[in-house]
C-alpha positions as CSV (number, residue, x, y, z in Angstrom):
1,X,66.3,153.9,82.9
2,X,63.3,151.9,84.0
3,X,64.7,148.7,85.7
4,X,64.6,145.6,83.1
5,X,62.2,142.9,84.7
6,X,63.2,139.2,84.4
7,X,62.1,137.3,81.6
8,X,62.6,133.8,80.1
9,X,66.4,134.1,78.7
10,X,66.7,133.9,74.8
11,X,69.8,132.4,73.1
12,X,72.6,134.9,72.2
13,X,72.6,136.4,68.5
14,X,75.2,135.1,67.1
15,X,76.2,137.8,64.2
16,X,78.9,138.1,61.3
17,X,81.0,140.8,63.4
18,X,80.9,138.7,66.7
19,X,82.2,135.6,64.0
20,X,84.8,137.3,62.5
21,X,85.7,140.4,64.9
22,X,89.5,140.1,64.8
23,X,89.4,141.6,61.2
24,X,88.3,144.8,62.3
25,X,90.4,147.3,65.3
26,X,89.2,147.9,68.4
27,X,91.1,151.3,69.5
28,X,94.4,152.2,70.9
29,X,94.7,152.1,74.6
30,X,93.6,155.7,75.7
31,X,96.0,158.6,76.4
32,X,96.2,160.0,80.0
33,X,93.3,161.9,80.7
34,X,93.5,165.7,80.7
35,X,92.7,167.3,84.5
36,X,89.2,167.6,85.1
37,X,87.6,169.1,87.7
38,X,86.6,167.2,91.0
39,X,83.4,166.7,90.0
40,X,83.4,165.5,86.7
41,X,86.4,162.9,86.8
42,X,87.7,162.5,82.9
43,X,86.8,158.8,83.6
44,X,83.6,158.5,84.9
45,X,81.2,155.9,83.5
46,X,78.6,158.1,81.5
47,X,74.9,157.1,81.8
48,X,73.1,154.5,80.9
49,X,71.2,155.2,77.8
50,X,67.0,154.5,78.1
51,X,65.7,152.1,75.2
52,X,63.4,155.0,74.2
53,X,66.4,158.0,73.9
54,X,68.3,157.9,70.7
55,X,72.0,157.1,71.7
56,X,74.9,158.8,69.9
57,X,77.6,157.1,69.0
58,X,80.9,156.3,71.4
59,X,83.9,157.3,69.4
60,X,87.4,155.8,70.9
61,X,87.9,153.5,73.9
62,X,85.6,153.5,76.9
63,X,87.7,152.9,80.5
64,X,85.0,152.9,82.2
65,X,86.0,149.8,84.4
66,X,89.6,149.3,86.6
67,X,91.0,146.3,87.6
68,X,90.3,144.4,90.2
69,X,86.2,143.4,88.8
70,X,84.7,140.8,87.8
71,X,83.8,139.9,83.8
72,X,80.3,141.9,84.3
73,X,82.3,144.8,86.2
74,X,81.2,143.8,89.4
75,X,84.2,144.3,92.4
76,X,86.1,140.9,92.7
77,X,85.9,139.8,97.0
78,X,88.7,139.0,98.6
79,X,90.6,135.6,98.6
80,X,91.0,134.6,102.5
81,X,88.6,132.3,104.1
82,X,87.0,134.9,106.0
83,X,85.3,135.5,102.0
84,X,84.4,132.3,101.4
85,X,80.6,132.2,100.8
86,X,78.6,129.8,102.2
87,X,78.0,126.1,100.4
88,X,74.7,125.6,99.1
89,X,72.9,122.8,101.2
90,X,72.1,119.7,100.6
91,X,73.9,119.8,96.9
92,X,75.5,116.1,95.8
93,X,78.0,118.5,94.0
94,X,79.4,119.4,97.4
95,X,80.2,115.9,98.0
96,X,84.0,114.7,97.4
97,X,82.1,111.2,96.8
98,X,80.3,112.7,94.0
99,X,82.5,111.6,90.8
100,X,79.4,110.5,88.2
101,X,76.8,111.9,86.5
102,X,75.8,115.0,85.9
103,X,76.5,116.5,89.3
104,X,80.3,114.7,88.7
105,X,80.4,116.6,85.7
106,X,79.7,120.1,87.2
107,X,82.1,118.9,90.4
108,X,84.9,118.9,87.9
109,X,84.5,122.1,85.6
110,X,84.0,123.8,88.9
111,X,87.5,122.1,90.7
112,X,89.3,122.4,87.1
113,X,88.7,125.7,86.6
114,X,89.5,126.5,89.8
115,X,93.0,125.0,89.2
116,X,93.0,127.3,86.2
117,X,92.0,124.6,83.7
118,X,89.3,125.6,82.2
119,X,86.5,123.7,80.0
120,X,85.2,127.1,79.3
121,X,81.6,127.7,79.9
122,X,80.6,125.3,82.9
123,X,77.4,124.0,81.7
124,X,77.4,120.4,84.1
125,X,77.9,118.6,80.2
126,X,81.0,116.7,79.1
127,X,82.6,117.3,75.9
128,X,85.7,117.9,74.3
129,X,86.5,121.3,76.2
130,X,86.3,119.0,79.0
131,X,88.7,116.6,78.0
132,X,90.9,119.1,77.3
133,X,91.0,120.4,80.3
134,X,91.3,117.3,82.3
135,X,94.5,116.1,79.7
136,X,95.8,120.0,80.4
137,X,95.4,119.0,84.7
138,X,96.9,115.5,84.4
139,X,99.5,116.5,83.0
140,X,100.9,119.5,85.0
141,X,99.6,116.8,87.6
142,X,102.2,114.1,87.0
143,X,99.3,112.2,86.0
144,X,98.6,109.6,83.4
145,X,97.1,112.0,80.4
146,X,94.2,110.1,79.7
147,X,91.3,112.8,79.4
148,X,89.4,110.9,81.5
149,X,88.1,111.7,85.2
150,X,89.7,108.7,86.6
151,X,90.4,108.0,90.0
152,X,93.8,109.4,90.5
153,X,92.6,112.5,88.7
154,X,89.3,112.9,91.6
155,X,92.2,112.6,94.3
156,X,94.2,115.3,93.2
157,X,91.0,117.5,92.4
158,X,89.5,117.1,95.2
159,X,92.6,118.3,97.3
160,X,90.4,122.0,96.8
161,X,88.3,121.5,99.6
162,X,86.1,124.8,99.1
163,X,82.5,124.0,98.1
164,X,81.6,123.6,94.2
165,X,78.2,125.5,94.7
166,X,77.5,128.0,97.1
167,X,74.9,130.9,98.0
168,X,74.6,134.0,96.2
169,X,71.6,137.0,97.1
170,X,70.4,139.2,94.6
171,X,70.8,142.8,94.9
172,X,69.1,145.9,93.5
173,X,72.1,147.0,91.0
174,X,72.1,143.5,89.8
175,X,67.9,143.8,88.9
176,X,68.2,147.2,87.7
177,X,70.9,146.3,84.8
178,X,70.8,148.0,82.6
179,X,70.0,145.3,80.3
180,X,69.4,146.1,76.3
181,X,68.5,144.1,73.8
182,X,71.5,143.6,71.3
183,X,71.5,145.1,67.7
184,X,71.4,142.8,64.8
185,X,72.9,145.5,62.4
186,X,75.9,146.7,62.8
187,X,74.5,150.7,61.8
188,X,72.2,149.6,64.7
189,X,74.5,149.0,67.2
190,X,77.3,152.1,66.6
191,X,74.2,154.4,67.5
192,X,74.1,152.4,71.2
193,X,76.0,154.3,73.9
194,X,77.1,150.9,75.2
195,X,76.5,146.9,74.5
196,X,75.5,145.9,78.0
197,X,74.0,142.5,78.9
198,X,70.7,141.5,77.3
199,X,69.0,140.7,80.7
200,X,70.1,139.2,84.5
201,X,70.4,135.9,83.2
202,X,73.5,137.0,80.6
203,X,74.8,138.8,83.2
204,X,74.6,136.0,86.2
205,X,76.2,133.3,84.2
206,X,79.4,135.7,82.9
207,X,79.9,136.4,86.9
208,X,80.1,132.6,87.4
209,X,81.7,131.5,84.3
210,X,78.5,129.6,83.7
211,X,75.6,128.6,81.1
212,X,73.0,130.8,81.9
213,X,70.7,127.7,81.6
214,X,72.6,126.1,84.2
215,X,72.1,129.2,86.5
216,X,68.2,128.5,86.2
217,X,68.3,125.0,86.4
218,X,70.3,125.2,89.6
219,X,67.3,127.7,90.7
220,X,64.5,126.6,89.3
221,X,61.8,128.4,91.6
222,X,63.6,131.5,91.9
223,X,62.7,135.1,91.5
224,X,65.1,137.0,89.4
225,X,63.2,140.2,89.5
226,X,63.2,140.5,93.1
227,X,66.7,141.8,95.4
228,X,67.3,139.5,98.4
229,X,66.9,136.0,96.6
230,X,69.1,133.5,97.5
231,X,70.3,131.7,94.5
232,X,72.5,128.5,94.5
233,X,76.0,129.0,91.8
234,X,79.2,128.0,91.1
235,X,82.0,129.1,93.0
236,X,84.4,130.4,90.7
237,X,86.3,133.5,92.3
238,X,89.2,131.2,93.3
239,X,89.8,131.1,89.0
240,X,90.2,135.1,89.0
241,X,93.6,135.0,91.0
242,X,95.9,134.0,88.2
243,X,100.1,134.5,89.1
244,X,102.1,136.4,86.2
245,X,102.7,135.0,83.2
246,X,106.0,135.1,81.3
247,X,104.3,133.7,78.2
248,X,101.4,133.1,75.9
249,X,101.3,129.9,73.7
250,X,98.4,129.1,71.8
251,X,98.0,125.4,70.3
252,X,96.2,125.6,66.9
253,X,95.5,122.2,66.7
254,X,94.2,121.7,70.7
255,X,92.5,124.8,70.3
256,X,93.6,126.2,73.9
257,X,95.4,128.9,75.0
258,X,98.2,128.3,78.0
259,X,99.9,130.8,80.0
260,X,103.7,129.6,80.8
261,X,105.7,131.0,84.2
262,X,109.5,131.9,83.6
263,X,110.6,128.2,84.0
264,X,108.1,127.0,80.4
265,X,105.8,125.8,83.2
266,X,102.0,125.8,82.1
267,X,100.4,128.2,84.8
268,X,97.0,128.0,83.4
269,X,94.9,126.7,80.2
270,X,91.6,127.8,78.6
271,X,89.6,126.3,75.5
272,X,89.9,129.3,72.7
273,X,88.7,129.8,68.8
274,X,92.1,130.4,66.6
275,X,91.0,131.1,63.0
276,X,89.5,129.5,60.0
277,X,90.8,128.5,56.5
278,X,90.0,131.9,55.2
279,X,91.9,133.7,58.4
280,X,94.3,131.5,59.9
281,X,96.2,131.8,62.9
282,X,99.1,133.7,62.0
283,X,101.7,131.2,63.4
284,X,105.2,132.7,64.7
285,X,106.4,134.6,67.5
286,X,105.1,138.0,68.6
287,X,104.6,140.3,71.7
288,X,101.7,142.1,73.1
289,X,101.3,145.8,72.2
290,X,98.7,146.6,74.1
291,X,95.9,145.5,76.9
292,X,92.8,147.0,76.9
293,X,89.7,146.7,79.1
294,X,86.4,147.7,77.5
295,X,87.2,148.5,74.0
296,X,85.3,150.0,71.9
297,X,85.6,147.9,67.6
298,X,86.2,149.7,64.6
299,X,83.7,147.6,62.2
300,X,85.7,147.8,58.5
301,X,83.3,145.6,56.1
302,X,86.1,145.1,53.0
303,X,88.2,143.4,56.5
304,X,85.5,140.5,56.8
305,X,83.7,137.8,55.1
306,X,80.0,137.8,54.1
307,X,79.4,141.1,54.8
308,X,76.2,143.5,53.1
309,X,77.6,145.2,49.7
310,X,76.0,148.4,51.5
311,X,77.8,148.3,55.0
312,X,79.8,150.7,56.1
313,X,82.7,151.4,58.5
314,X,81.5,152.4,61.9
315,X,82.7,152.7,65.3
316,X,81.0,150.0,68.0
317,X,80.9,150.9,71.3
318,X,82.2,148.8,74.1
319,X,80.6,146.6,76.3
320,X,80.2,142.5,76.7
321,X,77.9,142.4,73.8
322,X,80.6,143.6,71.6
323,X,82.3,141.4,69.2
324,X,85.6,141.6,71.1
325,X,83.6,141.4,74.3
326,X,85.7,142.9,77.5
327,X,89.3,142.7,76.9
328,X,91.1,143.1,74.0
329,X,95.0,141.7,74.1
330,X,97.2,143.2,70.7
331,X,99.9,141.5,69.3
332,X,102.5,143.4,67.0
333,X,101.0,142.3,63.7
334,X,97.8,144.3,62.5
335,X,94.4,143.5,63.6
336,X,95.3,140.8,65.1
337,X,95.2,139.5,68.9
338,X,93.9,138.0,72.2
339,X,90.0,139.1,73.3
340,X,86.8,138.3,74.5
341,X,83.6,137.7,73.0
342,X,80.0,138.2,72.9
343,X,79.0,134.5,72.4
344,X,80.8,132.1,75.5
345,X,79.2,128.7,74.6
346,X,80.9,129.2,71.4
347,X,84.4,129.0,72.3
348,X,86.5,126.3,70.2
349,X,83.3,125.3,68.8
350,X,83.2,127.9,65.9
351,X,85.6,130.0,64.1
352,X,87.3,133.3,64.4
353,X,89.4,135.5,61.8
354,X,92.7,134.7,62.8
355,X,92.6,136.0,66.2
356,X,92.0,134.3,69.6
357,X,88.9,134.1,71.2
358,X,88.3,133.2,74.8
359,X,85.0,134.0,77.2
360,X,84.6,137.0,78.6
361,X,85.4,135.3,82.1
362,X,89.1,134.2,81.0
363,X,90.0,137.3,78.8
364,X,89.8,139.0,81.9
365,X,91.7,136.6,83.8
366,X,94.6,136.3,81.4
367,X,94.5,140.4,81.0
368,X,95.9,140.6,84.9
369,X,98.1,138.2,84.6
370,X,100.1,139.4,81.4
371,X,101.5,143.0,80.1
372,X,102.9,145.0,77.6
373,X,105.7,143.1,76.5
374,X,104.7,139.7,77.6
375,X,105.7,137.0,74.7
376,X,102.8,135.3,72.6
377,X,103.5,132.4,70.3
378,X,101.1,130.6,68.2
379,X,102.1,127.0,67.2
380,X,100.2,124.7,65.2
């Protein structure tokens, strides 16, 4: 398709399905692939689809990504210091001094979430994500749990002595897309062959966990239409490399989701959505049934609030812009589980149907650090 040219970025749709997405079923993981022949491997990403073809519908689940990438399918680079990218110059985020202000702000979402305490979307705002985050830190710390970036709580932070913002260069794969605009209908959006990004900026601040506002504001006089520019962004590979889990909890009332080593140590903690009056959580004890990458969501309209009196079933393709977004984590009661979604700056800020939501960027993470098997609880 022609290569999508940058544009100013528009806020995310937020829509019904992405609301209220754990109502409906993405598919069950997909059955080993018959032989095929060398050069048509059963698994092989189809094409991407031009805005001006009509796009048939993708029935079952899409594998079209392994392992081992990044939230935007991009390859993950290796953790040694010889991969370390470069630290953005003269940034007062860099600084171990810097504790205050804005920059002091983005210095810690970076340096939490590297320590695998997330506030979610780093955005360089406080907040109650935020807080979370830093009570979460202080206390697997040994800390005083006061939610507050106090002085003890720098010194321990700032034992991470990688830089907070580094370097990043634009290539041609990440100009080319291919970016779509998303569907408002559902009908709309079964006929696309895949819900990809809506342009670079979507796609830039999934990769880095970030606000894509805050990617331009960090790069203010930057080309995003052109490969070889050198943009300034967080540094948040360090956050992909999770240990295995033993077990999920999920705290109702702090709205996070923790992952728990054999021992009932917490391992890691992100802000998540768990449910609403009309779908809550379903408290208890269950297991996961299944872990999927790239699911494709069975849309069931008499499953979900508010929907037309019209709609109909239909299949949604996968893709980031889907309302499970990237991952989707079963439990063993129906329609219900972990997964990702389409709207990031939402998370633990709006409701869900009785699942868990997390971003894109830590469904993925928790996804390689659990399995088939592992234990979920869900407390209030």
């Amino acid at each position: 398709m022609t290569p999508t040219r940058y544009a100013p970025w528009p806020t995310a749709l937020a829509t019904a399905i992405a609301l209220a997405a754990c109502t409906g079923q993405p598919s069950p993981p997909p059955a080993a692939p018959a032989p095929a022949p060398p050069a048509a491997p059963a698994l092989a990403t189809p094409p991407p689809v031009a805005a001006t073809e009509s796009a048939q519908p993708v029935l079952g689940p899409q594998p079209v990504r392994t392992w081992g990438t990044g939230p935007d399918g991009s390859a993950l680079a290796p953790m040694d210091e010889a991969h370390v990218p470069l630290a953005a110059e003269g940034r007062n985020e860099n600084a171990a001094t810097t504790t205050t202000g804005k920059a002091g702000i983005l210095r810690a979402q970076v340096l939490l979430l590297r320590a695998h305490y997330s506030s979610g979307e780093i955005d360089g705002l406080s907040g109650s994500n935020l807080a979370k985050a830093v009570r979460g830190y202080q206390q697997q710390q040994g800390l005083p749990v006061t939610g507050s970036l106090d002085a003890a709580t720098w010194q321990a932070l700032n034992e991470d002595g990688a830089p907070v913002l580094v370097t990043y260069t634009l290539t041609q794969a990440d100009i080319d897309g291919p970016y779509l605009p998303t569907p408002g209908k559902v009908e709309d959006k079964a006929k696309m062959q895949r819900l990809v990004y809506q342009d670079i900026g979507e796609m830039l601040g999934e990769r880095f966990n970030s606000k894509p506002d805050l990617i331009r504001a960090l790069n203010p006089d930057a080309d995003f239409a052109k490969a070889g520019t050198t943009l300034v962004v967080p540094y948040t590979r360090p956050a992909q490399q999770l240990p295995k889990a033993s077990r999920i909890v999920v705290d109702k009332s702090d709205a996070t989701l923790q992952l728990l080593d054999g021992d009932g140590k917490v391992i890691a903690q992100f802000p998540a959505s768990t449910g609403s009056s009309r779908f809550p959580l379903p408290i208890g004890d269950w297991k996961l049934t299944s872990v999927v990458q790239d699911p494709d969501y069975r849309y069931d309209p008499d499953l979900l609030v508010g929907q037309p009196k019209d709609a109909k079933p239909a299949t949604l393709p996968p893709g980031p812009n889907g309302p499970v977004g990237i991952v989707w984590m079963g439990i063993d009661k129906p329609h219900y589980g972990i997964h990702g979604t389409p709207e990031p700056g939402q998370i633990s800020r709006s409701q869900s149907s009785g699942c868990v939501r997390l971003t894109n960027f830590a469904a993925q993470a928790v996804a390689t650090a659990v399995e088939v098997g592992t234990p979920v609880s869900f407390r209030e």
